[in-house]
N, C-alpha and C positions, 0 to 999 in steps of 0.2 A: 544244450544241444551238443552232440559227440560227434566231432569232425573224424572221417576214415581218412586214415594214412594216405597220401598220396600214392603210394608203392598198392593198397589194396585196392583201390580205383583201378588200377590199372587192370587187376583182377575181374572187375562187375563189367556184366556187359550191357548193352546202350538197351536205353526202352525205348523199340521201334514204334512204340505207342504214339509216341511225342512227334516223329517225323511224317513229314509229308512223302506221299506217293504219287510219280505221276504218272496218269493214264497215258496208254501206248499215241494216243490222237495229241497228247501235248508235246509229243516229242517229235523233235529234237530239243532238247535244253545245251545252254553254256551257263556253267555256274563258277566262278571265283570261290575259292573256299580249301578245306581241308577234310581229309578223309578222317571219320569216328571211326573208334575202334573199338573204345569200351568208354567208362564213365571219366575215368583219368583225363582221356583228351575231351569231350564232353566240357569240364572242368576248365583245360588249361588253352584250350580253342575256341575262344571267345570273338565273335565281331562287335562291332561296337554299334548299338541296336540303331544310332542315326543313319545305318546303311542297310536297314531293313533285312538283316539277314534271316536263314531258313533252316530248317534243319530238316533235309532231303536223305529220303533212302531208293535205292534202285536194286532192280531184283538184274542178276545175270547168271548167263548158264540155260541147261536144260532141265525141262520136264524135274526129270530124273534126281537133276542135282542140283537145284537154285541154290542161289545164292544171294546174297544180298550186300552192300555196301552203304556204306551211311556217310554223310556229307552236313558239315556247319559251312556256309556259304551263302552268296550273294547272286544270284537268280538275272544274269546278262541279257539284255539285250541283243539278240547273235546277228549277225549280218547275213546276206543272202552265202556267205562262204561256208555257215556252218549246216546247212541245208544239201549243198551242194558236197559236203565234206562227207556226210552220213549217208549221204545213198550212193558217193562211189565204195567207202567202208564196206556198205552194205553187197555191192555189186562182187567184192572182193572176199566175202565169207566163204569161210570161214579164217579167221587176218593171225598172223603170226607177226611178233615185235617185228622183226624186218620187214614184211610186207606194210606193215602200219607205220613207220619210220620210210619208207620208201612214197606210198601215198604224202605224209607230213612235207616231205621235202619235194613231192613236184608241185603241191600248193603253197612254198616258199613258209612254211611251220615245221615243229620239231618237238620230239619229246625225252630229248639228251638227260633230264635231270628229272624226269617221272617215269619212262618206260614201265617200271616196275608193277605201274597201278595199272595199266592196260590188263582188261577182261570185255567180253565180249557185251558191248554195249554199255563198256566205261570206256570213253580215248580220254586220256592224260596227255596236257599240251602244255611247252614250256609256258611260263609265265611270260617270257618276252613279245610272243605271239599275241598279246591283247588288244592291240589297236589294231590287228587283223579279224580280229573274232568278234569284237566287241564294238556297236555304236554307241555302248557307254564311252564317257570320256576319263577313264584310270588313267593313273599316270601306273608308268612298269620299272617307276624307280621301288626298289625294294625297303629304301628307307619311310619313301611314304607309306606303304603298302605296312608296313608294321607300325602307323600311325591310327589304322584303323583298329586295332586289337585292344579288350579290355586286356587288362590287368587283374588277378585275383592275388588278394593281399593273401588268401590261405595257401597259396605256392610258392614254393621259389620262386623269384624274378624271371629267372632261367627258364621256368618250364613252358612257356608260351610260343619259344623260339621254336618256328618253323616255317617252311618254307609255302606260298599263296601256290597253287597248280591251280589250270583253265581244267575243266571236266567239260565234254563232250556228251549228255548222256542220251543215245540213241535208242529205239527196241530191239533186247536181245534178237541176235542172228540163228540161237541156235533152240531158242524156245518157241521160234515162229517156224523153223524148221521140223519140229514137232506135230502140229496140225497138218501136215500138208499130205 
């Protein structure tokens, strides 16, 4: 067997094949996990299958220009707050980071250390916020939280290190704006 360089992993991108889709009636979701990019992270974002994890893709954007993000992740239990999170989101479409970081903080949440992954019908929420979001019982120590992670002996040690983000994944705002 001919292992590909880790460097050209990062190159191939994911077979959307493998991941799940969820229909607009399952959503709202909160999932634990980390955003795929291509086969590299695939590889080095591993959970560790006693925690039943998934490999979820969501579509955002319009019509015109979907889009898609893909997610290794752990499928939460969400509380009545993430129901009530998604449809003021929603009331508030089309959300710019400060308007989505303004929402986050009058619901006593925050996305200081993800902003970045916000797209219309991804919110990215600190990890701190999980015993707000979640009726699972995680702890939001980060030492644990990277006790749940395999190891692939064909990487660096190093490659695995990344940080757990909460995902929000609600139905795009701007592709239901399309039908109307």
């Amino acid at each position: 067997m001919t292992l590909i360089a880790p460097t050209r992993l990062a190159d191939q991108p994911v077979d959307l094949k493998q991941y799940k889709r969820f229909s607009p009636i399952e959503l709202p979701k909160i999932i634990l996990g980390f955003v795929i990019k291509n086969q590299y992270d695939e590889q080095r974002l591993q959970i560790k299958p006693i925690m039943r994890p998934k490999r979820i893709v969501h579509d955002f954007g319009d019509h015109d220009q979907l889009s898609t993000m893909a997610f290794h992740a752990i499928e939460l239990q969400g509380t009545s707050q993430v129901n009530h999170l998604c449809e003021t989101i929603h009331r508030a479409s089309p959300i710019t980071v400060d308007s989505y970081s303004n929402i986050l903080q009058y619901n006593r949440l925050s996305c200081d250390t993800c902003s970045q992954l916000l797209r219309d019908g991804v919110y990215p929420i600190d990890i701190k916020c999980l015993p707000l979001l979640s009726k699972n019982r995680f702890k939001t120590d980060y030492t644990w939280l990277r006790t749940l992670l395999e190891t692939n002996d064909d990487l660096p040690w190093f490659s695995s290190w990344s940080n757990f983000n909460i995902f929000m994944l609600c139905p795009s705002f701007l592709s239901q704006t399309q039908h109307k």
